[in-house]
MIZA-356339 format. One record per residue (C-alpha): residue in one letter; z, y, x. Coordinates in pm, whole numbers, plus 50000, padded with zeros to 5 digits. Layout:
N
AZYX ...
REM end
This chain:
915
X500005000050000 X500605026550266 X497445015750440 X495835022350117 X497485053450088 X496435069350413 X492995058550359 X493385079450000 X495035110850169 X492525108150482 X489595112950235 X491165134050072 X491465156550373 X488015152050445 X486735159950116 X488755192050136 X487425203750432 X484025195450351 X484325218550041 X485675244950257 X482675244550482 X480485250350174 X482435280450069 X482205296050394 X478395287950399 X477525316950151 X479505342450376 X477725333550677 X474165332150466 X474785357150256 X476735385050336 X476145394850704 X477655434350737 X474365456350819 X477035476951025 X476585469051399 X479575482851622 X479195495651946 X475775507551983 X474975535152219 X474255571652116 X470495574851935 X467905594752051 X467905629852208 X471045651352296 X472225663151940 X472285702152155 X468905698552313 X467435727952061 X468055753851807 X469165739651464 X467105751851168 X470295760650986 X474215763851093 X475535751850759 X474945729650507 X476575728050140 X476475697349963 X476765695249627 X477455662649447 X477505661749079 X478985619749017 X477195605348749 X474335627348659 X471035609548615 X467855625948652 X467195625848299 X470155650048190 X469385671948440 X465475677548342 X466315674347958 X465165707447775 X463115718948114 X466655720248305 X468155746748048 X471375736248070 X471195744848450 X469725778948446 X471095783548827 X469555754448967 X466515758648755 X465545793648861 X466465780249219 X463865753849217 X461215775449086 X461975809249276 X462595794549678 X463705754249597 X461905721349609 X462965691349328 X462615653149358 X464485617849266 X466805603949467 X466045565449433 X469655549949490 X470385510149519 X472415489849338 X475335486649264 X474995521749131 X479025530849194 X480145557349353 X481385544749712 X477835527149789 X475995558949700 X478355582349873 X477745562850148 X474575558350115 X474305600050094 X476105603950414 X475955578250645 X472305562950545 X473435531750495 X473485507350197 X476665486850059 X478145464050295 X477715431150112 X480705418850288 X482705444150161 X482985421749825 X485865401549980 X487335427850206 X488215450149889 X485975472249766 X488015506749726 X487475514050084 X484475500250365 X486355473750567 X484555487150840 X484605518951042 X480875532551056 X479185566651138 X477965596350929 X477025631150934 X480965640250914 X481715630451235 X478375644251374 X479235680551290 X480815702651454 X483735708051168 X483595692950789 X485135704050486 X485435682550213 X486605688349796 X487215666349544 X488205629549452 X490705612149663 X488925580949668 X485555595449738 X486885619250052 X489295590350135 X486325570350263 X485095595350521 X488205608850568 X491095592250840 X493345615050976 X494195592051251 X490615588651354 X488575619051260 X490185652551332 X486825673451270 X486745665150855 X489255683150625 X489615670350306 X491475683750025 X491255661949724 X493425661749387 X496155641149227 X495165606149070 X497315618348754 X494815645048641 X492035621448606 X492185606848243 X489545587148032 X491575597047690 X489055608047413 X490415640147400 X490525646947834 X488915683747939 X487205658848195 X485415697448379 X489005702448499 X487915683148785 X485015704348858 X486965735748786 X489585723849023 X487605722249346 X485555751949306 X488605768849265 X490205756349559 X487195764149794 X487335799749654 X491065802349742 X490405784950073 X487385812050151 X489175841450062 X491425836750368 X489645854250704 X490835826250933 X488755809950696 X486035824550731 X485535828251095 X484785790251162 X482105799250880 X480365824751015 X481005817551392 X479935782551434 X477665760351360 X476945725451294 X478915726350961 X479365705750665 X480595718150330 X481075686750046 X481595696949692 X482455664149527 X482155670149129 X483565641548918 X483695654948612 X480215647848449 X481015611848562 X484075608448350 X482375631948055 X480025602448082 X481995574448007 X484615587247799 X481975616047558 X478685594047664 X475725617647870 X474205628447521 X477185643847393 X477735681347370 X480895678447597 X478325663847898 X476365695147841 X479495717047869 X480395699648176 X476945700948292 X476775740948248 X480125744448411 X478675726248720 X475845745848704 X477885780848643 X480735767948926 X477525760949241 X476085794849135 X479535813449235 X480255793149573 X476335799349691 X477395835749616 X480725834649739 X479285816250101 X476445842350094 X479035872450097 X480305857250340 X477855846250587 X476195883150495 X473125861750387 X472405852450739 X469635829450627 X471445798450821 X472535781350513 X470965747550376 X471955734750016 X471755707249862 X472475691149497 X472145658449424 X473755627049237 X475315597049350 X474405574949085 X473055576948718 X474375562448404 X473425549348048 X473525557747727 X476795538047655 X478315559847956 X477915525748163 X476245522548539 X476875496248842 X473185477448735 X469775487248866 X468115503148508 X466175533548586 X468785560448413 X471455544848656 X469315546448988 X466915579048951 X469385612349033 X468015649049083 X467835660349397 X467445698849436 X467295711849832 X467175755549882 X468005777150173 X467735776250572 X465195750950669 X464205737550339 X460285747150270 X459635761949909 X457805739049689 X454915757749650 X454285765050020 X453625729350035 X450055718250059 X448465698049775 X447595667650009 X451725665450005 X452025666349667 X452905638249462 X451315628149184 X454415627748961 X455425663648826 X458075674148617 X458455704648315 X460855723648454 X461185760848198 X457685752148129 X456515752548459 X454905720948586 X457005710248935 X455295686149165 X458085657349259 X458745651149617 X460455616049564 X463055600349841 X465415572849887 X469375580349862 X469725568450249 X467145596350352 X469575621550241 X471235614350613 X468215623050828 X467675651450649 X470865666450714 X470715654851030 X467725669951086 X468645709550938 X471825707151169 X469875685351452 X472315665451494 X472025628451633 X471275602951327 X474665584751256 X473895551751436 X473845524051141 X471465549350960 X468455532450772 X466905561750583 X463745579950701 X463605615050733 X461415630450477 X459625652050682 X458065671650362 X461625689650290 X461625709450599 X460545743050697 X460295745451047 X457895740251335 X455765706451354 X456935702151677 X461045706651560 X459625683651245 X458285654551487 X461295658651690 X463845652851473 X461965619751326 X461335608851671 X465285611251697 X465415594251363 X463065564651510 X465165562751837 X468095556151665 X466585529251428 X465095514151736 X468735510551878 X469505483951617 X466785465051635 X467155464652054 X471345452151962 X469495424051732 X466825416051955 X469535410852274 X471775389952056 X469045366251945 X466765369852278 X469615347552498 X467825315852483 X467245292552762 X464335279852602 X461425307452533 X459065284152388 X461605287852106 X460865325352017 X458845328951673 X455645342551674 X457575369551450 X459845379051732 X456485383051984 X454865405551752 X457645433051671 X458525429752024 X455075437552141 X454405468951833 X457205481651832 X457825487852216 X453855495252252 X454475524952000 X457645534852162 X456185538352496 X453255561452349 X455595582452156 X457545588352474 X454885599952664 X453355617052380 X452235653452561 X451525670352194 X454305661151982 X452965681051689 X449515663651640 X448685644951351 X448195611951575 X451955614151680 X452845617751292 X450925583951220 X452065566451536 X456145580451424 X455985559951081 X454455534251235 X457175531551467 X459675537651217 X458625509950927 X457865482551186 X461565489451340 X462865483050959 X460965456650928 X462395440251232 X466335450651170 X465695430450838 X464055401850979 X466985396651207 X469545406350972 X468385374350866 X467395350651123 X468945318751070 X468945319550667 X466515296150620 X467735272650889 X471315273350704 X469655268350372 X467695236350468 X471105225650649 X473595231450323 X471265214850135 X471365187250348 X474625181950367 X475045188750052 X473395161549940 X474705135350235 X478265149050075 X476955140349690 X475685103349795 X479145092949975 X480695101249678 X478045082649477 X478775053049735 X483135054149646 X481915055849255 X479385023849345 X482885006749519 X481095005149867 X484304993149968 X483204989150391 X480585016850372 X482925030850691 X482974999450868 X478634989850828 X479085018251086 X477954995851419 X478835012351761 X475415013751834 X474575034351551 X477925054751635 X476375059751964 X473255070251827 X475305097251587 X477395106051871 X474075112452117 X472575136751807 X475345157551784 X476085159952147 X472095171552130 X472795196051860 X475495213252001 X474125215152382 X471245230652209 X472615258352064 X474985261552317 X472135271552510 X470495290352307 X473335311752264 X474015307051906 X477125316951726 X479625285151664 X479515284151277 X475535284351269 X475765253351523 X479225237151311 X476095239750976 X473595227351191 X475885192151266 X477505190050934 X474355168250798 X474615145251048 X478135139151012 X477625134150607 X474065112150673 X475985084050868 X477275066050634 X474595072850393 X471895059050640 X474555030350732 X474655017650415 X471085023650323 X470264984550220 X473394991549943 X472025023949814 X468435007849792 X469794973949569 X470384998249293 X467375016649329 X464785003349045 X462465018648776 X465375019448535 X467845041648765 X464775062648836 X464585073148462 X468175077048431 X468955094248742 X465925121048610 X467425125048241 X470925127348460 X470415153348647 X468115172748395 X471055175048164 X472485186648455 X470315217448526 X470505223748148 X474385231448179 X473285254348477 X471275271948273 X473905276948026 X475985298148301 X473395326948225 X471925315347856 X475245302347616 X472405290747347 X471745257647557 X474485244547481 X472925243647154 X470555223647288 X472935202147421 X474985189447150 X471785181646965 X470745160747227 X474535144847221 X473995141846813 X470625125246847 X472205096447128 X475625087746945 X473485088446578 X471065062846772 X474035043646925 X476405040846632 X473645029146374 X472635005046563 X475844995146644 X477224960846550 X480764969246476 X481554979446134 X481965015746060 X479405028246266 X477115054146022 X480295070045904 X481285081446263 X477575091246315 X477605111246002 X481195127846105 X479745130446455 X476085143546365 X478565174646148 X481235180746318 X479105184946661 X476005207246450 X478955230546317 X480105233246667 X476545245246825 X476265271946587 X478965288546824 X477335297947140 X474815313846897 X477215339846822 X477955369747023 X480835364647253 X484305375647151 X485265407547361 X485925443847389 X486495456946998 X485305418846804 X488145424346579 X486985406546248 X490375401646058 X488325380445776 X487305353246002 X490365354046170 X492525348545844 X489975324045731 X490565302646061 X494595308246036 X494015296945663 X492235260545764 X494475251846072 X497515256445866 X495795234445560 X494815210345860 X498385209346086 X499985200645698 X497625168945656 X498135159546038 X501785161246021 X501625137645720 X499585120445840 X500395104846177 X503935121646220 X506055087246187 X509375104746233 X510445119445934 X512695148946124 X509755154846373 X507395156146080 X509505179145857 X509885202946162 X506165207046219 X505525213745841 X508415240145847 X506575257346115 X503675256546038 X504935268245722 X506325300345927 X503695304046191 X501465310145842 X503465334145691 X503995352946062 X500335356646107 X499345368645789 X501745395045749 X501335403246146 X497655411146108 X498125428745752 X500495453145953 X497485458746264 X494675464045959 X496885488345771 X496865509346097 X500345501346236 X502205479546523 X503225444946451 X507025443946387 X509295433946623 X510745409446452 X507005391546409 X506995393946804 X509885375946836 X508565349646603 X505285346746794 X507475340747095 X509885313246950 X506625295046848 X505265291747164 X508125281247344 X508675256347033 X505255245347071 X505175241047441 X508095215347373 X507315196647012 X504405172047145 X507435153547358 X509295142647048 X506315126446908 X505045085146938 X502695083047282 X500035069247067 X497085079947127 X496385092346761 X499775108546746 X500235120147049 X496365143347034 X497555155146670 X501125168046774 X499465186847125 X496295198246857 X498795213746613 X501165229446833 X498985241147067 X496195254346797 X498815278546675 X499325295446995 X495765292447033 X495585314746691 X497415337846793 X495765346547081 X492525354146875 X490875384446759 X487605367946563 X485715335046509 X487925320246800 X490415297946551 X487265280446391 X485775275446707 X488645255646838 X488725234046521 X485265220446499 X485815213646892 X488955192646811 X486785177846553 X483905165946733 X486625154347011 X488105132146753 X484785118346653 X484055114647053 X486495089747118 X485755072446788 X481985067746868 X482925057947243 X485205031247109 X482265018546930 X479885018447192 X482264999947390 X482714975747160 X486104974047162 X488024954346888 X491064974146896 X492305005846701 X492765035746841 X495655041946667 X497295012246785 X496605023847169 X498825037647346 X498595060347622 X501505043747805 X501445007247960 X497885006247939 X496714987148283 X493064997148343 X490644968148466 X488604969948772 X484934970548586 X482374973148753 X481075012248735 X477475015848520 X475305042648370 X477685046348041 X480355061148301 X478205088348459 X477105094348072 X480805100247975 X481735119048217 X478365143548217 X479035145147833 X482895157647942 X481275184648181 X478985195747797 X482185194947607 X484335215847925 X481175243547906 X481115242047531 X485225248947613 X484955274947825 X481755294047667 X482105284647303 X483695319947265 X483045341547595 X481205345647891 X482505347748279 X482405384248153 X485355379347894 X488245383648132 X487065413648303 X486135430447923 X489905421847840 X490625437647487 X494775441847448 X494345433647121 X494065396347198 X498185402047294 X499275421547008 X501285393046816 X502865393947143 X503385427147326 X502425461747287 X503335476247573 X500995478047928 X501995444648095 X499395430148336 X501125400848454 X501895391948109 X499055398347969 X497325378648233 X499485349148151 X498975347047815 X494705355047812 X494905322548079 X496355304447841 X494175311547590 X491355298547802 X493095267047926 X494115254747570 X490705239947486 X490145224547797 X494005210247764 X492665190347509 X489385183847637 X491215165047931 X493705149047674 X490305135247483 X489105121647871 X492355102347941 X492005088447589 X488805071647683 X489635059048022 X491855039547854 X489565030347529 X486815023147802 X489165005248106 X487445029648383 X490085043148657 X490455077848616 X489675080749000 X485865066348896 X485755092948653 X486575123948833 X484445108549119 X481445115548878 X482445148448776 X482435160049141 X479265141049197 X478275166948887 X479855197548980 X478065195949350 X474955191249195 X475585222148982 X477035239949302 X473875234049493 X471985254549212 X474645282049183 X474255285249561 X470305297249555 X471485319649317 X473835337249496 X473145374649534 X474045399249785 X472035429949614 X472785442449264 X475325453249088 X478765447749156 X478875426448815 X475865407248941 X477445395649245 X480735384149173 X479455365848873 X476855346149115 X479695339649386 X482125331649094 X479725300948943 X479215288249251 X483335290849367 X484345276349025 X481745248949040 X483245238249414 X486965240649247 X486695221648957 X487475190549070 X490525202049199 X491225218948903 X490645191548629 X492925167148867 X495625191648857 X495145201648443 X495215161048446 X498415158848595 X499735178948336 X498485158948111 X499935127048216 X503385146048176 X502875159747826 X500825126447731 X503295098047873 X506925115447870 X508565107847508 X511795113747345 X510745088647068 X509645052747014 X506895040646894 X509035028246567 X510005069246517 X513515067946658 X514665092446944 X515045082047298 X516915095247551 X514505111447802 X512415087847976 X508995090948171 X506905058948199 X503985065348384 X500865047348344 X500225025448657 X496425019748750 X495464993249011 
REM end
């Protein structure tokens, strides 16, 4: 038995760390940080000439999408709109998603995109430090949002950027919030911090300066008055009225000196339902309005330049001069000619500028320099091999453009001739294109190897659920030797090559998982036959079905038909009596139940009090007949009818009190609360027959389930218990088995060592259908995050996130509490160990993992990518999960404080022993 029991815990351990090596594979794959430390200074000396301007003011209104700015010819911003068409050029700034506000701040000032491996580091602040224009200048002074400035902003670090930002507490989201406050707030502090002389010297006298107005009020007037309300245009002409008296108030001061650049732009847009973070066009198009020292007037700008698009701006038709939110850097760069912030991807757009060609080429020579700095870091890292036969013809050809067109830029004489221009972009979009090919490198090579192993991993487990008892010990030295001699190969090979140690650890795994496999291969191959063939395919299609249902909850529509059209096939043709009356309860019960995922999901404001009553109406009309029914003790029985008898009463009166417009009572709290701790408790005092033992957890645990529900949610869980019930009935039937299942018992049942066949892998994939139908039937992986506190109000009323937390968890968990109950039923009905049958599920949940992870995304919106990362986490944990939620089930399933004959026991716990 110990020997046994090592063997157990050492594949165990194995498994385990096999699992964690697939996690980890997505964060190596996936999300690389594009910021590269360490690289030297780009291009030429940031002092080497005259800047075109001293100063520039930055002006960043959060939230305002192109569309409310240009609505009504830009009338709400008479300032800005007699700006663009008196001495101003106009354009859209094309941002990236996720459209938040940290990506496109930094985005706006440091010309970089969002650090896809920020997602685990915490997304508040950029786990990284990384350059910008800040730290380029000569001194920056910074208004607004604490968590805006508190990116760019760290007083330990920078001592050249002083921010001044406002208290969290005066940013609300209440209906009634004066959300321009927030505007009003910083341009009144940069007023007051003007006014003082001392001020005002490091203003006039230097240069190299960076003024950022951060302006989150038409961002909050978004989501809390939507961007079509009349309170957005308030804010909007506030914003407009507030950048009109600091341009004057900077201008007094600098005695119009001509040396000050503006700019006004956006970080991000937003929807109609005040909503952004995705990639639609009102979230990622922003205005973009440049004036002032070194900016060229619109209409001084040749029509070659022009772009097609125009816009109406006071009915006057304004040619667009389009950019990318990362260019934003090298432009400012540029007007203070300063050196590009290192990490930098944006191009300068050369077409904003009002200066000399040769200042022009210049500066996007120095923008081109410092792009060609990290691709030189990637092409070093990567160009380490011992072996140059192994370079990619890729590698040879960016190598040989890209440092051809460097040389001729640098000894360019004429660096103002159209030829240099053409050679410069040239230069510049190759160098992208390199930076992303090796941002990159070995993605492919890590794909091909996960999937490998993936599916070495998925066939040893397919080998345990086949009982390949010595599929260990068919491994001969010889072909240990031959493993050993691969790996040794592997590793020496990218030793040499210089690669890093978790690409080579990927690169070995399949070998280490194919050993066995290829070991055993005469075992695999007995089973191998037309017949598995078809089965394997209609296996695993099911299986990409549930996949699909991850994005698309109406297949699992689709699914329970196809589960109604095999058990109504099975049972009538089944020889044991009884069999078209559980097809006919089967065929309803599951075609009630698929009308669910049809429905929208329950969230945010689903309140529908008539549905809800109507479901707290048919479990209390169903707990009575249970209870009756297959309650033996009389005291047990009586005590679930009496509460069920109050639980009815407590609801109904609790949500007549929330639709008359009040607070449930307290004393209705404290009711909800002695239920479910009563409830927790009851299903111990019941028989451990099967039959009894399901109806006590159904009814107690349905009414805390009720409770917990806002909508449809109550009738939801019914028809599932339903078509449970009906599951095990039609699986005793198929199985042939002679005995009732209300004589079984889920105690003292010894489980036989049959041998494992298709009907197991069909169980156990219709178990995965029935824990998606679970987990979906009502929600999406978007529920939790759309929490609604009104799913906690028979509960608390107060702000309690822990609580809260608790209690939406449990929510969740009760269906699939049952749904696990319903799988140990069977293993019994059907004699299978329960170790066979969670062996399949994780043969099922890494199939499903290996599709979740070529859907993983690193670009989109925030949403977008935790949802992908989430499927494919949850689909690697569930196995772990279910055996845990199964443990629990044991206890609440086995321990009784009463005989099978209805009299109480002292406490006693007699597990169920499985050989």
């Amino acid at each position: 038995m110990t020997s046994i029991a090592s063997k157990n815990f050492t594949k165990l351990v194995f498994a385990i760390i096999v699992h964690v090596l697939f996690l980890l594979s997505i964060f190596h794959i996936y999300f690389q940080s594009p910021v590269l430390q360490n690289l030297p200074e780009p291009g030429l000396d940031a002092e080497d000439e005259v800047a075109v301007a001293d100063r520039v003011v930055v002006f960043v209104a959060d939230g305002l999408r192109a569309e409310s700015f240009l609505k009504h010819g830009a009338n709400r911003s008479l300032f800005l709109q007699d700006i663009i068409l008196s001495k101003g050029i106009f354009g859209i700034s094309h941002t990236r998603v996720p459209t938040e506000s940290r990506p496109g701040h930094v985005a706006l000032f440091a010309g970089i995109y969002e650090d896809p491996s920020a997602v685990f580091k915490g997304w508040k602040k950029n786990p990284v430090n990384f350059d910008t224009v800040f730290n380029r200048s000569y001194m920056s002074f910074a208004w607004g949002s604490p968590d805006i400035l508190s990116i760019f902003s760290n007083e330990e670090k920078e001592h050249n950027i002083h921010a001044h930002h406002y208290t969290d507490d005066i940013v609300s989201f209440s209906g009634n919030s004066n959300t321009s406050a927030l505007d009003t707030w910083v341009f009144d502090r940069v007023k007051e911090y003007y006014l003082l002389p001392e001020n005002q010297i490091t203003l006039i006298n230097k240069n190299k300066i960076i003024v950022f107005l951060h302006l989150l009020g038409l961002d909050t007037a978004g989501h809390v008055h939507k961007p079509y309300s009349s309170l957005f245009s308030e804010n909007l002409v506030i914003v407009d009225k507030g950048i009109q008296q600091t341009v004057n108030l900077i201008e007094k001061i600098t005695k119009n000196d001509q040396k000050t650049a503006y700019i006004f732009t956006s970080d991000h847009g937003m929807t109609d339902k005040g909503s952004h973070g995705s990639g639609h066009p009102s979230e990622t198009e922003t205005p973009f309005v440049a004036w002032g020292a070194g900016i060229k007037y619109w209409k001084n700008i040749g029509k070659k330049q022009h772009h097609n698009k125009t816009v109406m701006i006071s009915q006057t038709s304004v040619p667009r001069f389009d950019m990318n939110q990362a260019d934003v850097t090298p432009l400012i760069s540029a007007l203070l000619s300063l050196a590009v912030p290192k990490n930098n991807c944006g191009i300068l757009p050369r077409q904003y500028l009002n200066a000399s060609m040769n200042y022009i080429t210049r500066q996007a020579w120095k923008n081109a320099e410092q792009l060609y700095q990290q691709y030189y870091f990637w092409k070093q890292k990567f160009s380490k091999k011992q072996f140059q036969w192994s370079f990619t013809n890729t590698e040879k050809k960016f190598e040989s453009i890209i440092e051809n067109l460097r040389q001729e830029t640098l000894a360019a004489a004429d660096f103002h001739s159209n030829e240099m221009e053409t050679k410069l972009d040239s230069y510049i979009q190759t160098t992208l294109e390199a930076i992303e090919y090796y941002q990159t490198y070995f993605k492919y090579e890590l794909f091909t190897a996960f999937s490998l192993s993936m599916l070495g991993w998925i066939l040893i487990v397919i080998g345990h659920v086949m009982d390949i008892q010595s599929m260990y010990k068919e491994i001969t030295r010889a072909f240990k030797f031959k493993t050993l001699l691969i790996l040794c190969a592997i590793y020496g090979y990218n030793f040499l090559q210089n690669n890093p140690l978790h690409v080579t650890v990927f690169f070995m795994l399949p070998v280490l998982l194919w050993t066995p496999v290829f070991a055993n291969f005469k075992k695999y191959s007995i089973v191998i036959n037309r017949k598995t063939v078809v089965q394997t395919v209609l296996f695993v299609g099911c299986i990409e079905l549930c996949v699909i249902s991850f994005f698309e909850r109406k297949v699992l529509s689709v699914l329970l038909i196809i589960v109604i059209i095999f058990y109504s096939n099975q049972l009538i043709r089944c020889p044991v009596k009884g069999g078209r009356s559980i097809a006919l309860a089967t065929f309803c019960s599951n075609s009630v139940l698929a009308i669910f995922p049809l429905f929208h999901v329950v969230e945010k404001d689903s309140n529908n009090p008539i549905l809800l009553m109507l479901g707290v109406l048919c479990w209390a009309y169903i707990n009575f007949k249970i209870s009756r029914k297959f309650i033996v003790n009389n005291l047990v029985c009586h005590l679930h009818i009496l509460i069920c008898i109050f639980h009815l009463i407590n609801m109904l009166y609790s949500i007549y009190q929330v639709e008359k417009g009040g607070n449930v009572h307290i004393f209705n709290k404290v009711l909800s609360w002695i239920f479910l701790g009563t409830s927790s408790c009851l299903p111990l005092i019941t028989e451990t027959l099967i039959t009894n033992r399901l109806a006590s957890i159904v009814i107690n645990f349905s009414g805390i389930y009720v409770m917990l529900s806002l909508s449809y949610e109550p009738l939801f869980l019914m028809f599932f218990c339903m078509s449970l019930v009906t599951w095990i009935h039609a699986e005793q039937h198929i199985y042939n088995d002679q005995k009732e299942v209300s004589k079984l018992s889920f105690i003292n049942n010894i489980c036989s060592n049959k041998a494992v066949d298709f009907e197991d892998f069909r169980r156990s994939l219709i178990f995965v259908i029935y824990m998606l139908m679970a987990f979906f039937g009502t929600g999406n992986m978007a529920t939790v995050s759309s929490f609604d506190p009104n799913w906690v109000r028979f509960f608390i009323s107060t702000f309690s996130p822990f609580t809260m937390m608790i209690l939406v968890v449990l929510k969740m968990l009760i269906p699939i509490f049952i749904l696990v109950c319903t799988l140990k039923s069977l293993q019994i009905i059907t004699q299978v160990r329960s170790q066979t049958l969670f062996l399949i599920i994780l043969v099922i949940c890494d199939i499903m993992s290996l599709n979740f992870f070529y859907l993983v995304k690193n670009k989109g919106s925030w949403l977008d990518i935790g949802t992908s990362i989430s499927h494919f986490v949850i689909m690697q944990c569930t196995t772990i999960f279910l055996t845990f939620l199964y443990g629990c089930v044991k206890f609440v399933t086995e321990v009784s404080l009463v005989s099978n004959n209805g009299f109480l026991l002292p406490f006693s716990n007699k597990m169920n022993k499985e050989k």
